[in-house]
C-alpha positions as CSV (number, residue, x, y, z in Angstrom):
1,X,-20.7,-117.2,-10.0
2,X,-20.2,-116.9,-6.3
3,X,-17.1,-119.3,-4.8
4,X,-18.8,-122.2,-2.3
5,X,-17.3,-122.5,1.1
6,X,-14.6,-124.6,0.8
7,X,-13.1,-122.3,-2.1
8,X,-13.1,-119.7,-0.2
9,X,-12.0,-121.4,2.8
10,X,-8.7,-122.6,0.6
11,X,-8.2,-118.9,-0.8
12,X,-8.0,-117.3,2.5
13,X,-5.9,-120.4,3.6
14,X,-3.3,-119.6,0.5
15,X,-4.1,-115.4,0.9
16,X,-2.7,-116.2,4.8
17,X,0.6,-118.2,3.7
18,X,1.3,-115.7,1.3
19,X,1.6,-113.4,3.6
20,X,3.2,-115.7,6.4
21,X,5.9,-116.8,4.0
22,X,6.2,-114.2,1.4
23,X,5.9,-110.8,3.6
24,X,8.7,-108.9,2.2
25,X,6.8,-109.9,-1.1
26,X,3.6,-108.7,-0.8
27,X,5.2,-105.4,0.8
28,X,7.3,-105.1,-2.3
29,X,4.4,-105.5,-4.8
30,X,1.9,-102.9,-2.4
31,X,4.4,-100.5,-2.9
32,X,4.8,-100.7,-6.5
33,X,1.3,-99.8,-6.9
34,X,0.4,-96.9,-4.8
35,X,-2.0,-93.9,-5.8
36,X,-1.8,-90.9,-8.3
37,X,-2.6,-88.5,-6.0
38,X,-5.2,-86.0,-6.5
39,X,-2.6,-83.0,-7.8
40,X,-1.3,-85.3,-10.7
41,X,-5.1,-86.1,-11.5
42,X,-5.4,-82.9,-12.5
43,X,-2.2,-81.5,-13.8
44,X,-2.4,-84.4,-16.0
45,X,-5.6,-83.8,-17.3
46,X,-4.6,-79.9,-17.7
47,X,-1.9,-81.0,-19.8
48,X,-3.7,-83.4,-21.9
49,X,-6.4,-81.0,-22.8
50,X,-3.5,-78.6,-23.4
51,X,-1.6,-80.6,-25.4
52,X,-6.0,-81.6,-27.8
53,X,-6.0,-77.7,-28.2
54,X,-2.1,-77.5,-29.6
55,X,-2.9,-80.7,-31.6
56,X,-6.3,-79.1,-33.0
57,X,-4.3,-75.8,-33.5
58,X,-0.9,-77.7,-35.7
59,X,-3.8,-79.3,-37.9
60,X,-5.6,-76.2,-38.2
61,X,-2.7,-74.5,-39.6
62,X,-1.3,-77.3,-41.4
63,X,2.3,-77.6,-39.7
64,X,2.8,-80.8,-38.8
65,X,5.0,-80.3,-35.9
66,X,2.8,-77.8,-33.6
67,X,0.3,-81.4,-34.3
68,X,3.0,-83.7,-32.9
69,X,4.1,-81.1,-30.1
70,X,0.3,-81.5,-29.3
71,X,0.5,-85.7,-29.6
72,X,3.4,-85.0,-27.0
73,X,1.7,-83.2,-24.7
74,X,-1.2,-85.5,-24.3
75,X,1.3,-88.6,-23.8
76,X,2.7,-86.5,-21.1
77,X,-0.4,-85.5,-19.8
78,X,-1.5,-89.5,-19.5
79,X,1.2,-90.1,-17.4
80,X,1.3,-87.6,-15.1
81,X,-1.8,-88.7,-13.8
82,X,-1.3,-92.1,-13.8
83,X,1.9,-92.4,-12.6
84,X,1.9,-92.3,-8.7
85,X,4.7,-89.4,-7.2
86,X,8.5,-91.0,-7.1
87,X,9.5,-91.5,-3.8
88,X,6.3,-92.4,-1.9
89,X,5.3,-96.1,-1.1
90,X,2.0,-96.8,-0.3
91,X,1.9,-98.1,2.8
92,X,1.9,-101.3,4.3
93,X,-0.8,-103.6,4.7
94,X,-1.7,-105.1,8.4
95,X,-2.6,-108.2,7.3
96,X,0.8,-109.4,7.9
97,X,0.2,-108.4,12.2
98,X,-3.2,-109.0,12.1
99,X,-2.7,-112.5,12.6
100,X,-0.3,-112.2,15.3
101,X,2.8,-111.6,13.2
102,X,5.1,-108.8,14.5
103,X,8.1,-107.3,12.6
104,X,10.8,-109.3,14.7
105,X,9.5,-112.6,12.8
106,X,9.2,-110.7,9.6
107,X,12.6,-109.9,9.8
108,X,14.2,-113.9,9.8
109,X,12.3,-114.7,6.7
110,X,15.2,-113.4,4.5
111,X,17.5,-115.8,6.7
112,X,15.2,-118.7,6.7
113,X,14.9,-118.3,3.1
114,X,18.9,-118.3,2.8
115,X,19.4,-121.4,5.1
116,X,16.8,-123.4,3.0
117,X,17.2,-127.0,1.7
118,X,19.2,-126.9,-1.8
119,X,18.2,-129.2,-4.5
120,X,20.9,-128.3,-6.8
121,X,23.8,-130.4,-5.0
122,X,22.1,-133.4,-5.7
């Protein structure tokens, strides 16, 4: 069911302040989730078939732990392709400048959010 105007007016209204008050955020959470890249894809998949064979082979000749060396190898295999390489961030979105943000506003956010109003004293 599609969303009727005003929704979707009010969900770009609230994807806009997100990103207005909550920049450091959102480029936090993008680069959490970046991309397995295409290498990882495959060495993954290499070593997940690698590790189906050595888990067919420990059944076929009964010794248990060439079976769970195999269950190991698959696991491995999983995550190395869908874990995305350490040490690369997927890189930032330009909705944030877009709208006539710049960095140098992005950058008192952390300070305005320091210097706000605290309820706690009361």
């Amino acid at each position: 069911m599609p969303l009727s105007e005003q929704e979707q007016r009010l969900l770009e209204e609230m994807e806009r302040s997100l990103y207005h008050n909550d920049a450091d955020f959102v480029a936090g959470a993008a680069g959490r989730h970046g991309r397995p890249t295409y290498t990882r894809i495959v060495t993954g998949v290499l070593v997940g078939v690698v590790g189906v064979a050595t888990l067919i082979a420990g059944v076929g000749v009964r010794l248990p732990v060439i079976g769970v060396l195999g269950f190991i190898l698959m696991f491995v295999g999983v995550l190395v392709a869908l874990t995305p390489p350490r040490g690369t961030a997927a890189p930032r979105s330009g909705a944030g400048t877009a709208q006539g943000q710049g960095d140098s506003q992005s950058q008192g956010r952390g300070e305005q959010w320091d210097n706000r109003p605290d309820d706690r004293d009361e």
